[in-house]
C-alpha positions as CSV (number, residue, x, y, z in Angstrom):
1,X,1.4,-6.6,7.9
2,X,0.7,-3.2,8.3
3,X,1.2,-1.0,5.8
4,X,1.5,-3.6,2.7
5,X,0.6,-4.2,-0.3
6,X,0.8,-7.5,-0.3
7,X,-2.4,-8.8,-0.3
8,X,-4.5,-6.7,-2.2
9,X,-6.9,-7.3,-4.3
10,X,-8.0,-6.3,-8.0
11,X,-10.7,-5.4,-7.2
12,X,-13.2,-4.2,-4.3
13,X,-16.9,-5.0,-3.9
14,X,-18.8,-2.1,-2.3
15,X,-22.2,-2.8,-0.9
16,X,-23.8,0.3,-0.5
17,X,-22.8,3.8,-1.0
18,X,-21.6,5.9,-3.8
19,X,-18.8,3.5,-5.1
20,X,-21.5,0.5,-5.3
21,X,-23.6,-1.1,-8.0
22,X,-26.8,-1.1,-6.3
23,X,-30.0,-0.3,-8.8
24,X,-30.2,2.6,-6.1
25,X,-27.0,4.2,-7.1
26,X,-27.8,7.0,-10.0
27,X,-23.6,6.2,-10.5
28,X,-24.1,2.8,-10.5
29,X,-23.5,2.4,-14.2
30,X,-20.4,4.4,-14.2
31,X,-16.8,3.5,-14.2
32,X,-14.8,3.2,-11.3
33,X,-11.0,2.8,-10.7
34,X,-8.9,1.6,-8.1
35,X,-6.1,3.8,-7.1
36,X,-4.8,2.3,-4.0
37,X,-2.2,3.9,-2.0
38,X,-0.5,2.7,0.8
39,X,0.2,6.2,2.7
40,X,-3.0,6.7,3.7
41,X,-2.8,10.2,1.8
42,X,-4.3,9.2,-1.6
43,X,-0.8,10.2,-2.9
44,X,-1.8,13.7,-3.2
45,X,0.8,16.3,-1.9
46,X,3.5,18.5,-4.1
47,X,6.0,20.1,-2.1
48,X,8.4,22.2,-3.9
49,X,10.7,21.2,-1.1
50,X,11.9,18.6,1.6
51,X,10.7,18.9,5.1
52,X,13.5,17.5,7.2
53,X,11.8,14.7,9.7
54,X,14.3,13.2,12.2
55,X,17.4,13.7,10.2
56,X,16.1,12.8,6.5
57,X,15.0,14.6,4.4
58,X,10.9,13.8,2.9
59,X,9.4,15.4,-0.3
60,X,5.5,14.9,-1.1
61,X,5.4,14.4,-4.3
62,X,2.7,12.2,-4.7
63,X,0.6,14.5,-6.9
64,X,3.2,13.5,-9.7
65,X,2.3,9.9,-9.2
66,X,-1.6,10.1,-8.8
67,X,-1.2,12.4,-12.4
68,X,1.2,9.6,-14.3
69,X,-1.4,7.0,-13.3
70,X,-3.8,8.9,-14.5
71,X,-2.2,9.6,-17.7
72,X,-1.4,6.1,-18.6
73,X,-5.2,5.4,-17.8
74,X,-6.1,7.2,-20.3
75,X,-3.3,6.2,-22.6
76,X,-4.1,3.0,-22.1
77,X,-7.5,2.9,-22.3
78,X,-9.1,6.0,-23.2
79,X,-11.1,6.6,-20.7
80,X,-11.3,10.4,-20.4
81,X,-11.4,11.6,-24.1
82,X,-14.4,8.8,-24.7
83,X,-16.5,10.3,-22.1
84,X,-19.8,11.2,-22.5
């Protein structure tokens, strides 16, 4: 199903690259998080206003969203004001 949430996971496993744990990664020791987001768009625009797209009316907000997850990340667990 395209598009769904449905089946994902907790977490990922990443081979290679910058998100993995390889003894090759100078970032493999560091912490990652898993912001998923189904638009494709990482959830990132803020538009004051709607753009009008075949009769409705869309706002991108999703700047709000990605900053309220972070938020209760760190509410939650601290993670930014324990960083070294």
């Amino acid at each position: 199903m395209d598009g769904s949430s449905k089946n994902w996971t907790d977490q990922i496993i990443v081979q290679d690259g910058l998100l993995s744990n390889s003894t090759d990664n100078y970032f493999a020791d560091a912490i990652k998080i898993k912001l998923p987001a189904c638009d494709g768009a990482s959830q990132q625009g803020y538009r004051k206003s709607s753009i009008s797209y075949k009769g409705e009316s869309i706002f991108f907000k999703g700047h709000i969203i990605t900053q309220s997850r972070l938020d209760d990340i760190e509410k939650n667990f601290g993670l930014f004001s324990n960083a070294t």
